[in-house]
Steps between C-alpha positions, in 0.01 A plus 500: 500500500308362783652474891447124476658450107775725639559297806422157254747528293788672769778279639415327834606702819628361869299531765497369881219372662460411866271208550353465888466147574375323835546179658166397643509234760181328569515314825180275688300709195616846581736706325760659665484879573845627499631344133855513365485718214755506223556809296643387133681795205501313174601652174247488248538641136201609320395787265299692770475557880108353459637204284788448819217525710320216395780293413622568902140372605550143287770431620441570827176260469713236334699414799244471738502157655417312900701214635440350880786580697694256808195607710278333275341850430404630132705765420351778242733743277333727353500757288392819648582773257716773338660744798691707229610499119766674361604576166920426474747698316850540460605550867371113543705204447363218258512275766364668807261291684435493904210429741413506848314291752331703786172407732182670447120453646261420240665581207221345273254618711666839502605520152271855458691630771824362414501523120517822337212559220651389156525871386684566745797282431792715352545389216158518390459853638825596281383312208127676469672837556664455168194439348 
């Protein structure tokens, strides 16, 4: 049997993802430097860490949206990308879920910097280990 028939046909597993999302402000045409950020842990279940991985990046792209704030300015959030994913056993509660909002410079410009590569992410690198 095949990795991927194995992993097909297994019961989904829990992983946590945390999504990196800014709030661009774009004022007079410019966008602001210094951007709120919020960091978001959602639980996804999914067969594999790869198949979390992409299910972390739609829905991180689903929420995206802009508004105009009291200033009359357009305000941006966006999705930046996937700062960590974890694969969830038993010393996780069902319902565990938490974020954080913190300020960064450029985090879309910066997402290279910011953003570790995709293999690195834990649960992928624990995931192709077993493989």
């Amino acid at each position: 049997m095949s990795p991927m028939t194995k992993h097909a046909n297994a019961e989904k597993l829990r992983f946590s993802a945390k999504l990196l999302f800014q709030f661009r402000v774009v004022n007079e045409g410019r966008p602001n430097v210094m951007r709120l950020c919020e960091e978001r842990i959602i639980v996804i279940q999914a067969p594999t860490a790869r198949n979390a991985l992409a299910l972390a990046k739609r829905r991180g792209k689903s929420v995206m949206h802009s508004y105009k704030n009291d200033a009359g300015s357009m305000v941006h959030f966006e999705f930046v990308g996937i700062m960590d994913l974890l694969h969830l056993g038993a010393e996780c509660d069902e319902d565990e879920v938490w974020y954080d909002i913190v300020q960064r410079k450029l985090p879309m410009e910066r997402a290279g910097s910011i953003l570790p590569p995709e293999n690195k992410l834990n649960a992928i690198r624990e995931f192709d280990l077993k493989l």
